[in-house]
PDB file of N, CA, C and O in Angstrom:
ATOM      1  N   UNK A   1       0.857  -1.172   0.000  1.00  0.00           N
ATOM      2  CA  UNK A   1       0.000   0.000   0.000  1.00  0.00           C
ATOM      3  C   UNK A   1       0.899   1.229   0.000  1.00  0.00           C
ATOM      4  O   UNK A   1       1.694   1.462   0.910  1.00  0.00           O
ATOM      5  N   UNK A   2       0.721   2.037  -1.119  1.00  0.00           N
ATOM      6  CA  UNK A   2       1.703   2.996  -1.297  1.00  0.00           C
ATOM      7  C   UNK A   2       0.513   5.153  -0.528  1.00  0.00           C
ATOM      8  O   UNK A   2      -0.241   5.898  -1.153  1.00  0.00           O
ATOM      9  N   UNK A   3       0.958   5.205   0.715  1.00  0.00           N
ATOM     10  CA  UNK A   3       0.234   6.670   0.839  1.00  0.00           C
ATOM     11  C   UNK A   3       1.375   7.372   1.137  1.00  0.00           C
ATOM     12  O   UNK A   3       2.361   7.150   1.839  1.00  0.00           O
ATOM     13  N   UNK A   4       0.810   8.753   0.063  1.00  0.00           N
ATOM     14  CA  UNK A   4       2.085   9.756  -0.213  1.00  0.00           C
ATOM     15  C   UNK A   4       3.370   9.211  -0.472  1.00  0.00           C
ATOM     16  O   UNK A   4       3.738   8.767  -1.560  1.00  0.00           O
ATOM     17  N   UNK A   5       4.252   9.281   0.915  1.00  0.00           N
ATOM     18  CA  UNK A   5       6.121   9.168   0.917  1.00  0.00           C
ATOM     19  C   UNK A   5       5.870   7.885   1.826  1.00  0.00           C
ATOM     20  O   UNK A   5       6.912   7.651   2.438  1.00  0.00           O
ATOM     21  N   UNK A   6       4.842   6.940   2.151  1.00  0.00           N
ATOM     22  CA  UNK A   6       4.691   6.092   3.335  1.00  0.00           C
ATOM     23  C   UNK A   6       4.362   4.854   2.103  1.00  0.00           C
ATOM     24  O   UNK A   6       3.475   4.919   1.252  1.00  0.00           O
ATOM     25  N   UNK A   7       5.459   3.621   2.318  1.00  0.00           N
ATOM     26  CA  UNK A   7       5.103   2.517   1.820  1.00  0.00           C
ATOM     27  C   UNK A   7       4.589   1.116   3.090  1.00  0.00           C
ATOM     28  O   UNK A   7       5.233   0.758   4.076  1.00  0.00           O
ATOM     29  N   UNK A   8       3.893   0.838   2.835  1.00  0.00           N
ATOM     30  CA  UNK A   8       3.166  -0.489   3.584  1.00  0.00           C
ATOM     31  C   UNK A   8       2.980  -1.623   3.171  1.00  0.00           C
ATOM     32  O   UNK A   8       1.971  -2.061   2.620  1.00  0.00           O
ATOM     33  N   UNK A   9       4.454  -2.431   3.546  1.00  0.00           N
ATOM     34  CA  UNK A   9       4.674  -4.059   2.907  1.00  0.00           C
ATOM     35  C   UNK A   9       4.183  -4.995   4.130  1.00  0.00           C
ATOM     36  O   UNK A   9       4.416  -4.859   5.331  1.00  0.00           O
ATOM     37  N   UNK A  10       3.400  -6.033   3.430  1.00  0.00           N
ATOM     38  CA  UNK A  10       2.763  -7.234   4.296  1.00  0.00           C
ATOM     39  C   UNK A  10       3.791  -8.140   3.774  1.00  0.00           C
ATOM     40  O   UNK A  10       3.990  -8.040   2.564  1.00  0.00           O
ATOM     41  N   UNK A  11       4.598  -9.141   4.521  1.00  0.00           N
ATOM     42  CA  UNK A  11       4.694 -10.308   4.221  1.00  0.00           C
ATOM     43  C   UNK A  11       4.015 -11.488   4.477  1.00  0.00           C
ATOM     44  O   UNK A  11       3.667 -11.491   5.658  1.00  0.00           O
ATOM     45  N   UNK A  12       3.641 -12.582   3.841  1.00  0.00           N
ATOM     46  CA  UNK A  12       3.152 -13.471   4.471  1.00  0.00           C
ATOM     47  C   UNK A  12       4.189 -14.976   4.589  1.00  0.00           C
ATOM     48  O   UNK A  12       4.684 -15.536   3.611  1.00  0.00           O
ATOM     49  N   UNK A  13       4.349 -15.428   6.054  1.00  0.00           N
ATOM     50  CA  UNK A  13       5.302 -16.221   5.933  1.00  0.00           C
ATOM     51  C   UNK A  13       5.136 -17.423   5.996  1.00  0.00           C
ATOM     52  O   UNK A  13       4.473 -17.517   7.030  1.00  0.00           O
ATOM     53  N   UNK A  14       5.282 -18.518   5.583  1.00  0.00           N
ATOM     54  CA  UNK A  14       4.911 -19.883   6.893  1.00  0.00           C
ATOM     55  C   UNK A  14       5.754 -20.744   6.998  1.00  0.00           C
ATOM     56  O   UNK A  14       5.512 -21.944   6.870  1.00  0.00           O
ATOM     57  N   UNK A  15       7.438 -20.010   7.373  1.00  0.00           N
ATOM     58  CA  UNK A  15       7.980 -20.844   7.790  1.00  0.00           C
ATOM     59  C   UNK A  15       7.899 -21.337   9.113  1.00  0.00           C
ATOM     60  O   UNK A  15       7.690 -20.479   9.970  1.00  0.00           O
ATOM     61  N   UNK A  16       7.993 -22.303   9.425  1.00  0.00           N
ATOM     62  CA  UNK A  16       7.732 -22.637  11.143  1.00  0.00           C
ATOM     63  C   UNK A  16       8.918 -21.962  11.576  1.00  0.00           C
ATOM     64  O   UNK A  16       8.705 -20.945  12.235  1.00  0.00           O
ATOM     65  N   UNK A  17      10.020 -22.245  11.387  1.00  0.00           N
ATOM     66  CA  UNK A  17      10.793 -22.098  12.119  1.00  0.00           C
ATOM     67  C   UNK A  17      11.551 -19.965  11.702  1.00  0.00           C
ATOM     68  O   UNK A  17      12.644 -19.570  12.108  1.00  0.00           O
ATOM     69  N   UNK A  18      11.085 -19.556  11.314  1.00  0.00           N
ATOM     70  CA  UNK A  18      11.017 -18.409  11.186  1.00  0.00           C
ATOM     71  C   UNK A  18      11.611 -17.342  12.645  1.00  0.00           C
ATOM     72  O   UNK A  18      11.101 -17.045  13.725  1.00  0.00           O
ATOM     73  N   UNK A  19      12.876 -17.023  11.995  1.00  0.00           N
ATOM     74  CA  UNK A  19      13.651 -16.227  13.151  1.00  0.00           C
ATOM     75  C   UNK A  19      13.586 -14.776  12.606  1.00  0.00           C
ATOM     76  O   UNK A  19      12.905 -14.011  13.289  1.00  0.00           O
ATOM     77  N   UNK A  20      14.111 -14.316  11.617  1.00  0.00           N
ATOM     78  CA  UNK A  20      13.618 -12.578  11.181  1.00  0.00           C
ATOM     79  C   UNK A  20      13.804 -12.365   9.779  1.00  0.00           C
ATOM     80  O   UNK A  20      14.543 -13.091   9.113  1.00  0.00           O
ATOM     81  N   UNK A  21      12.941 -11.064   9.134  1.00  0.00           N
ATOM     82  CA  UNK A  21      12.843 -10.547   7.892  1.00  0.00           C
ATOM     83  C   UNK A  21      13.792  -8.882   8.079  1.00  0.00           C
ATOM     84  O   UNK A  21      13.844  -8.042   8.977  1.00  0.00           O
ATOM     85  N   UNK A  22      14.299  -8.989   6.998  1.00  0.00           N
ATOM     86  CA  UNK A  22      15.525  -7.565   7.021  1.00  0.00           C
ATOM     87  C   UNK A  22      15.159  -7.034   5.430  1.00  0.00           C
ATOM     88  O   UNK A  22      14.540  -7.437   4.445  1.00  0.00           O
ATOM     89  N   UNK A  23      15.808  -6.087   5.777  1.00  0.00           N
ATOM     90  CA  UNK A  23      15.267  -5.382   4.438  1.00  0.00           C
ATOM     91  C   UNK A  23      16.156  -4.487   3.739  1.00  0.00           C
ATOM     92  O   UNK A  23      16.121  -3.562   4.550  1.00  0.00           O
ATOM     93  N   UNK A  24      16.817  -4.145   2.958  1.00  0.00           N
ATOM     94  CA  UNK A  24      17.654  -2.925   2.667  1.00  0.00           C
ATOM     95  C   UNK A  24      16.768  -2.077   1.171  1.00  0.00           C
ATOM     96  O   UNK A  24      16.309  -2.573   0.143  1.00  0.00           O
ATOM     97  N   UNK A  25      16.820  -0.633   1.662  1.00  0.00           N
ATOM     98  CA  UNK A  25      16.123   0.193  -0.059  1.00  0.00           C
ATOM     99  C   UNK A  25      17.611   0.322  -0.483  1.00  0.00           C
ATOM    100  O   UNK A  25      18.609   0.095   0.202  1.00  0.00           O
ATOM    101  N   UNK A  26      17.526   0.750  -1.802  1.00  0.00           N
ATOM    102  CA  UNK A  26      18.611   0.982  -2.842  1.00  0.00           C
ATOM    103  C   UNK A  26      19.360   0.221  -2.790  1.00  0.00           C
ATOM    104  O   UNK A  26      19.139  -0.404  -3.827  1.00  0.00           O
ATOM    105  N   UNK A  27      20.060  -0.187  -2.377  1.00  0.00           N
ATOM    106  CA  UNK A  27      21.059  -1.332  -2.014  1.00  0.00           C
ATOM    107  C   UNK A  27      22.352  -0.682  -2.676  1.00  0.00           C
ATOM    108  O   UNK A  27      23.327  -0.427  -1.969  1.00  0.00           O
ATOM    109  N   UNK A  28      22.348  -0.362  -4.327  1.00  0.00           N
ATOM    110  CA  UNK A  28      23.557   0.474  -4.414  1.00  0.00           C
ATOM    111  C   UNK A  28      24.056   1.647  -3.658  1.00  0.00           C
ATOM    112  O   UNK A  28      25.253   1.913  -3.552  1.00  0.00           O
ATOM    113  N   UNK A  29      22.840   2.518  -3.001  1.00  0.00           N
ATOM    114  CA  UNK A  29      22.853   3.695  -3.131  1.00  0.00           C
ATOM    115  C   UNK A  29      24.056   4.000  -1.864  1.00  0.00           C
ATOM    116  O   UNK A  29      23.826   3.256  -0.910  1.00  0.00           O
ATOM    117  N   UNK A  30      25.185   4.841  -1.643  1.00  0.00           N
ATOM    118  CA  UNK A  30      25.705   4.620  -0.076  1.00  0.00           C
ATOM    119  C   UNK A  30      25.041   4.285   1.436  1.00  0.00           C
ATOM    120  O   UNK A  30      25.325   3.420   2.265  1.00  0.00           O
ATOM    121  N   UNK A  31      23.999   5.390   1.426  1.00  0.00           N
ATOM    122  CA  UNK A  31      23.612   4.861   2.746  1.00  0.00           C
ATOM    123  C   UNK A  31      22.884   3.725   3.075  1.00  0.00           C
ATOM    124  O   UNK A  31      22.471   3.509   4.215  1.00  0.00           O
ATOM    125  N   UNK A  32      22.730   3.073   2.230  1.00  0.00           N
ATOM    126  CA  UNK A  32      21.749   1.940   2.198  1.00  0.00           C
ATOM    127  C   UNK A  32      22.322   1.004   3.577  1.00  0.00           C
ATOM    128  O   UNK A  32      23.508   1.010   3.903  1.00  0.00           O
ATOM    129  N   UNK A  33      21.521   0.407   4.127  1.00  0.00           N
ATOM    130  CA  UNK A  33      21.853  -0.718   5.026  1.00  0.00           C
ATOM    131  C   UNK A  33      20.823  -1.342   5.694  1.00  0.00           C
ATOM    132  O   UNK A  33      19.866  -0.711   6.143  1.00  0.00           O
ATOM    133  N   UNK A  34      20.957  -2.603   5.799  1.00  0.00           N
ATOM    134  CA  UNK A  34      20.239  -3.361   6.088  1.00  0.00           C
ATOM    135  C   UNK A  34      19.591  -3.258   7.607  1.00  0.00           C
ATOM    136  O   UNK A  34      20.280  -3.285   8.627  1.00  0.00           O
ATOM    137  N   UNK A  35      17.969  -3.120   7.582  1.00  0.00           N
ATOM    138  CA  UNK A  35      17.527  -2.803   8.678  1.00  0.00           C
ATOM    139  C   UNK A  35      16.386  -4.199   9.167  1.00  0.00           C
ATOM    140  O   UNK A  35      16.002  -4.966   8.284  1.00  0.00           O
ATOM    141  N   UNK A  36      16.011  -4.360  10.367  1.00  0.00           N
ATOM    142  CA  UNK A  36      15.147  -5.247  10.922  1.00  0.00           C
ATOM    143  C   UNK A  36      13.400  -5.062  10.417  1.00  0.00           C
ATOM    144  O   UNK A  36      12.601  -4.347  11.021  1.00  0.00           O
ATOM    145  N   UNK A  37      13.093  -5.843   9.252  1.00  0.00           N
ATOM    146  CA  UNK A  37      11.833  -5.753   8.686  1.00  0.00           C
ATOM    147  C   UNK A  37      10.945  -6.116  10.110  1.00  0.00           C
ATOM    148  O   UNK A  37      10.206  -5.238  10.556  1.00  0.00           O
ATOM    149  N   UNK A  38      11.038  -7.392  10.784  1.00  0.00           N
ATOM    150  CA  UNK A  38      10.227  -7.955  12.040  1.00  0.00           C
ATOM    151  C   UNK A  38      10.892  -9.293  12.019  1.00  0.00           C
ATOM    152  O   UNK A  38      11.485  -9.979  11.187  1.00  0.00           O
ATOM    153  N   UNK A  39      10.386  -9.426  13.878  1.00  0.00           N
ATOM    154  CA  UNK A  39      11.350 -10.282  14.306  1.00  0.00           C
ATOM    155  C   UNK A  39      10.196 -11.749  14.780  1.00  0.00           C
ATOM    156  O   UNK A  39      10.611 -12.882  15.021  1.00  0.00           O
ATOM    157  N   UNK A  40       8.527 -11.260  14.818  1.00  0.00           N
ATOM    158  CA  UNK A  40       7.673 -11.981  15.406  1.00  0.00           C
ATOM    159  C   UNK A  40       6.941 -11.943  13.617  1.00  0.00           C
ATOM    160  O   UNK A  40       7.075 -11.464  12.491  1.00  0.00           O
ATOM    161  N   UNK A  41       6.117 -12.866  14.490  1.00  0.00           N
ATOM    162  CA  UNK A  41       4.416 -13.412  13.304  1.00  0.00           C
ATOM    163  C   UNK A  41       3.461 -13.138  13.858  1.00  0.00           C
ATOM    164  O   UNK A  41       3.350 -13.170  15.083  1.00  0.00           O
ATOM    165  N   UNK A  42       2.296 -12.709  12.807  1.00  0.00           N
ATOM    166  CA  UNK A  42       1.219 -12.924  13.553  1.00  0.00           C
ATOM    167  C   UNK A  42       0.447 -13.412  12.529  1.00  0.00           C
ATOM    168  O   UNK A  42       0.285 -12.852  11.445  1.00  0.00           O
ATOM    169  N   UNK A  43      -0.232 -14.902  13.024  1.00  0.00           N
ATOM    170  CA  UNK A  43      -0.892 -14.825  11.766  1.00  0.00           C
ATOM    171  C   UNK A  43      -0.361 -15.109  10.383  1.00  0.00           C
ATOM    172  O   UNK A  43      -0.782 -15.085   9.227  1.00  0.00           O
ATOM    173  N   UNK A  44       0.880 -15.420  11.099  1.00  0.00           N
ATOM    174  CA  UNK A  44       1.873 -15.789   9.562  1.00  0.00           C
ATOM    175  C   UNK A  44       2.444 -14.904   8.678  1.00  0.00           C
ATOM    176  O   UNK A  44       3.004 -15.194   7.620  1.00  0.00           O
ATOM    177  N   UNK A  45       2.212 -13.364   9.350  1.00  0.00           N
ATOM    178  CA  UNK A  45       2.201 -11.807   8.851  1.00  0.00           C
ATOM    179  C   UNK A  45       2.866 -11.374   9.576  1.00  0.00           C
ATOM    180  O   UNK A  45       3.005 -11.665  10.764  1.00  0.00           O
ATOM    181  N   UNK A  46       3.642 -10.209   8.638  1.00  0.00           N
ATOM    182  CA  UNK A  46       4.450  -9.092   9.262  1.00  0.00           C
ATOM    183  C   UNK A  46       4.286  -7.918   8.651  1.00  0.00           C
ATOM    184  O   UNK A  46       4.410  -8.172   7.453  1.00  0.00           O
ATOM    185  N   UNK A  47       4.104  -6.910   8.769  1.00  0.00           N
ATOM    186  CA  UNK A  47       3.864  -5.565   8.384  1.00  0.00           C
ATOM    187  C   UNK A  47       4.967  -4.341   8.923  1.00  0.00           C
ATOM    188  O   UNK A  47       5.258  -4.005  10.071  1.00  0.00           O
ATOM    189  N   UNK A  48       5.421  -3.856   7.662  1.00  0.00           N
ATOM    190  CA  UNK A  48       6.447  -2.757   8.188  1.00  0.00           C
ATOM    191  C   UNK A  48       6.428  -1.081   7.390  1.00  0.00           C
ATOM    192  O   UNK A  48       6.640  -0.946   6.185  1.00  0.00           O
ATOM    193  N   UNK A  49       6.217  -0.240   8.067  1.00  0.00           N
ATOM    194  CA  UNK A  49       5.507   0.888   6.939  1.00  0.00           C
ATOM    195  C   UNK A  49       7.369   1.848   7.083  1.00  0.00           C
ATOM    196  O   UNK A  49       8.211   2.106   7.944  1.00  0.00           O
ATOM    197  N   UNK A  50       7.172   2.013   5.860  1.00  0.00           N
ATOM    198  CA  UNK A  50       8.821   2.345   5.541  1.00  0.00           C
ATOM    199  C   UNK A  50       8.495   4.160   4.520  1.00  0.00           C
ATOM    200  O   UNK A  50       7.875   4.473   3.503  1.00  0.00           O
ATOM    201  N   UNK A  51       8.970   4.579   5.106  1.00  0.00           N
ATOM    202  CA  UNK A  51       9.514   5.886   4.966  1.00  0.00           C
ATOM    203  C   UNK A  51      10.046   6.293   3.550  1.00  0.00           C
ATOM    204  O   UNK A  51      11.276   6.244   3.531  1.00  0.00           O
ATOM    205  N   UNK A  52       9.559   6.634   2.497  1.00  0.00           N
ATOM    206  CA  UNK A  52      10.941   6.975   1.802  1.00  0.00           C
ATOM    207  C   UNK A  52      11.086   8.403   0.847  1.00  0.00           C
ATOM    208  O   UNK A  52       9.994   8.965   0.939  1.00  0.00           O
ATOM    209  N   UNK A  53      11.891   9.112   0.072  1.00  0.00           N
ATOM    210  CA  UNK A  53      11.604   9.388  -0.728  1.00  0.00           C
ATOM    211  C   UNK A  53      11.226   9.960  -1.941  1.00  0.00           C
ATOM    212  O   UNK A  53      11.594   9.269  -2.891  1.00  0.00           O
ATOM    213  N   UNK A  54      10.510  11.166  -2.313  1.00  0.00           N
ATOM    214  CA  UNK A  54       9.783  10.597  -3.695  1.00  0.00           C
ATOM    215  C   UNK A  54      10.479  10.343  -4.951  1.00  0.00           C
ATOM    216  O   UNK A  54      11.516  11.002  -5.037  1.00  0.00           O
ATOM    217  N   UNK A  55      10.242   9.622  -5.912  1.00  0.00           N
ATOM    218  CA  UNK A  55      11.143   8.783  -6.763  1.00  0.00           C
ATOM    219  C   UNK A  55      10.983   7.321  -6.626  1.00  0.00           C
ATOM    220  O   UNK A  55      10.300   6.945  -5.674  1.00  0.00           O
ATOM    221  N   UNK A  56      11.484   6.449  -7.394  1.00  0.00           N
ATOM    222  CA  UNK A  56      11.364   5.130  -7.889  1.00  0.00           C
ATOM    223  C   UNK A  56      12.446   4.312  -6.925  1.00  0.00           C
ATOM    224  O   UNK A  56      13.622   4.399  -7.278  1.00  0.00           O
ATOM    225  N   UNK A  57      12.201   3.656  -5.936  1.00  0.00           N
ATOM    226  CA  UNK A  57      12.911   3.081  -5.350  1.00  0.00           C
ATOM    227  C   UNK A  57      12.372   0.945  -5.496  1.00  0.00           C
ATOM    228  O   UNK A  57      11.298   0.370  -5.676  1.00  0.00           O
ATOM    229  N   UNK A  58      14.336   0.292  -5.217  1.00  0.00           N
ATOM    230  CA  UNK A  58      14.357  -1.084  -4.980  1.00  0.00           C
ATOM    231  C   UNK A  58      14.163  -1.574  -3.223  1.00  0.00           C
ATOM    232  O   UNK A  58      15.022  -1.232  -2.411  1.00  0.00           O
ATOM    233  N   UNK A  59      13.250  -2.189  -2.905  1.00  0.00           N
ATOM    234  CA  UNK A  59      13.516  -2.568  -1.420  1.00  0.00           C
ATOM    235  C   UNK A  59      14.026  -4.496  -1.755  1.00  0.00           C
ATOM    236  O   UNK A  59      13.339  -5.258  -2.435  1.00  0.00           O
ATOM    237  N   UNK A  60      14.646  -4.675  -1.434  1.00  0.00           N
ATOM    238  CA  UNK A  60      15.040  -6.230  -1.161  1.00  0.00           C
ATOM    239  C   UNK A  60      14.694  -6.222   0.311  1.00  0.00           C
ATOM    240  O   UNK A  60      14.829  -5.326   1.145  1.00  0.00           O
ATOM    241  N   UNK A  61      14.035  -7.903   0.459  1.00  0.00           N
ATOM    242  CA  UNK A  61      13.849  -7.974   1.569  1.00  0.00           C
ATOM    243  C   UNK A  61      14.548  -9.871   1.864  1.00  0.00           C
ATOM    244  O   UNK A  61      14.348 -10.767   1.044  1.00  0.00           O
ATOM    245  N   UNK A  62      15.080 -10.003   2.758  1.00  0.00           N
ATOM    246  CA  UNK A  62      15.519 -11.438   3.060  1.00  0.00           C
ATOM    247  C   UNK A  62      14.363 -11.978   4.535  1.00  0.00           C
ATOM    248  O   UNK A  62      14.004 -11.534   5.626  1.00  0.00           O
ATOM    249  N   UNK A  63      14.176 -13.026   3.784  1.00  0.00           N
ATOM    250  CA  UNK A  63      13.698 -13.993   5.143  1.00  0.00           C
ATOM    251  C   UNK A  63      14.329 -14.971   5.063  1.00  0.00           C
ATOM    252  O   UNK A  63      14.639 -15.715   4.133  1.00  0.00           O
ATOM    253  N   UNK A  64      14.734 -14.916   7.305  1.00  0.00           N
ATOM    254  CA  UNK A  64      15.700 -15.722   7.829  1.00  0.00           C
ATOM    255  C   UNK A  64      14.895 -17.244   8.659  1.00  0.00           C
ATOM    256  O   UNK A  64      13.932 -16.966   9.373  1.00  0.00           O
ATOM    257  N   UNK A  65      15.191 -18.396   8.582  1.00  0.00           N
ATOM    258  CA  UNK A  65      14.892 -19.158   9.600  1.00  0.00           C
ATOM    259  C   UNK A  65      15.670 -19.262  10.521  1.00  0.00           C
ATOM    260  O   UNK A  65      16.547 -18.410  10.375  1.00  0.00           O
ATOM    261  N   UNK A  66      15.871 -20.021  11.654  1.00  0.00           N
ATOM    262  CA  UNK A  66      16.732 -20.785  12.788  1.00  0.00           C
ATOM    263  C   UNK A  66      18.000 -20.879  12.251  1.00  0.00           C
ATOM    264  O   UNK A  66      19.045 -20.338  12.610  1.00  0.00           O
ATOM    265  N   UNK A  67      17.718 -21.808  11.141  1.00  0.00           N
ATOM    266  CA  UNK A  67      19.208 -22.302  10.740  1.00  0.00           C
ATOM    267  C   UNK A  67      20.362 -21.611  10.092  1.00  0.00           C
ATOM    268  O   UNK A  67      21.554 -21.867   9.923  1.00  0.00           O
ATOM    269  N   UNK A  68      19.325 -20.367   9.712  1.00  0.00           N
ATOM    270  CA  UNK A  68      19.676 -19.514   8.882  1.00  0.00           C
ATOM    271  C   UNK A  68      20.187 -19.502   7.396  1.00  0.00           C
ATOM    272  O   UNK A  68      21.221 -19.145   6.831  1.00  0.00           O
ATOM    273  N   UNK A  69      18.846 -20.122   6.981  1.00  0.00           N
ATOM    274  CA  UNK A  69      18.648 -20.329   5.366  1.00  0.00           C
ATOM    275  C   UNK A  69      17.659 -19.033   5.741  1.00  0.00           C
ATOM    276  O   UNK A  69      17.089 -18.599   6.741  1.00  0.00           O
ATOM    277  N   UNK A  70      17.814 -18.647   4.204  1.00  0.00           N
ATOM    278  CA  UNK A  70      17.176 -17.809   3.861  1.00  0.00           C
ATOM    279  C   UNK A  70      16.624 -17.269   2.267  1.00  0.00           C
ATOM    280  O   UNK A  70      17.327 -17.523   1.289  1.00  0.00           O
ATOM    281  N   UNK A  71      15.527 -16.632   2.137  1.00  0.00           N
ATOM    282  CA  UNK A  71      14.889 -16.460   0.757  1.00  0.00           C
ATOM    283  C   UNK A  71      14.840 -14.885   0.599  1.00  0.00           C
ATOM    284  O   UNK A  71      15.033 -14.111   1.537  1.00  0.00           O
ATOM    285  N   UNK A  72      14.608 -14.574  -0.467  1.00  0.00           N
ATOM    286  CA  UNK A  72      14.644 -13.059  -0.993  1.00  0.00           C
ATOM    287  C   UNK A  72      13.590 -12.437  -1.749  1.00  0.00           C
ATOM    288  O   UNK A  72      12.735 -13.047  -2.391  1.00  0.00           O
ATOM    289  N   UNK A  73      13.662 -11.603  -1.676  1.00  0.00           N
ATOM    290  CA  UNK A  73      12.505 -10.883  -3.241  1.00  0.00           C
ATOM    291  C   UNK A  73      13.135  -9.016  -2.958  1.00  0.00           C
ATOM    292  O   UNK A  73      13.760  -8.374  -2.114  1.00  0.00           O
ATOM    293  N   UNK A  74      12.460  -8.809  -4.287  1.00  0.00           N
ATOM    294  CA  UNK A  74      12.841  -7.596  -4.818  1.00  0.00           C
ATOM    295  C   UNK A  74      11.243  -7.104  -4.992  1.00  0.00           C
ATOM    296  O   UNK A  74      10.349  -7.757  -5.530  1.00  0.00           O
ATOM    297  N   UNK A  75      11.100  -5.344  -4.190  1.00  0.00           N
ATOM    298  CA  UNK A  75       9.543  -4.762  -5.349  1.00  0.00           C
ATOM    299  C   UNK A  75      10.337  -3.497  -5.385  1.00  0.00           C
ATOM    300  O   UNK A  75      11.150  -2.969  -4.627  1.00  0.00           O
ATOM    301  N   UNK A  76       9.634  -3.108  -6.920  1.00  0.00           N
ATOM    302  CA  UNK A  76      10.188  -1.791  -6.982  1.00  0.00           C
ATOM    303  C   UNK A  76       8.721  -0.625  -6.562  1.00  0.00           C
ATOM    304  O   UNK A  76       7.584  -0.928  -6.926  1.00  0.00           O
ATOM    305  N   UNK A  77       8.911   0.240  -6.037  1.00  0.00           N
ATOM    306  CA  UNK A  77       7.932   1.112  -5.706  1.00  0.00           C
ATOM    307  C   UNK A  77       8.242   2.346  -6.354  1.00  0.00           C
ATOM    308  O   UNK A  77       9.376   2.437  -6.824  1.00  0.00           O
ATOM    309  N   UNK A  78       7.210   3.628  -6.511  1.00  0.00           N
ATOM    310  CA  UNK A  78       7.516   4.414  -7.267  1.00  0.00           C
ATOM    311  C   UNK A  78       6.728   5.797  -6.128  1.00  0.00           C
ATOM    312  O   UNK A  78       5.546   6.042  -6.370  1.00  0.00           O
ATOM    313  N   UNK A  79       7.394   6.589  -4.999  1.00  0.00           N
ATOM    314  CA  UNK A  79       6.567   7.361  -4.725  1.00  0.00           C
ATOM    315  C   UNK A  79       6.537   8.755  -4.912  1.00  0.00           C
ATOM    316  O   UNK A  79       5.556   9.404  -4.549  1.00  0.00           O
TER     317      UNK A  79
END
């Protein structure tokens, strides 16, 4: 859900063993760095409303389990 400069990403997860989601915008850009998307579930959901902006931005986000495998995705947003 994109309002104004305010983006609002749901993940939905179901790993059981699910330890945390991180996130970095731009990733090239210098200040970029990787911040704590959420560390709990609810519902198999996590919600994080992220700041950014205006202009066309990359957020990558990683989800971590226990063992610490982990999966990725990319959205591009435009605010």
């Amino acid at each position: 859900i994109i309002n104004k400069r305010k983006v609002e990403v749901t993940l939905d997860i179901t790993e059981p063993n699910f330890d945390e989601a991180k996130y970095i915008v731009d990733q090239g850009s210098s200040r970029a760095r990787w911040k704590r998307f959420c560390s709990r579930l609810r519902n198999n959901e996590c919600t994080k409303k992220i700041s950014l902006r205006s202009g066309f931005h990359n957020i990558d986000i990683q989800v971590f389990d226990e063992a610490g495998n982990s999966a990725g995705r990319s959205i591009q947003v435009n605010v």
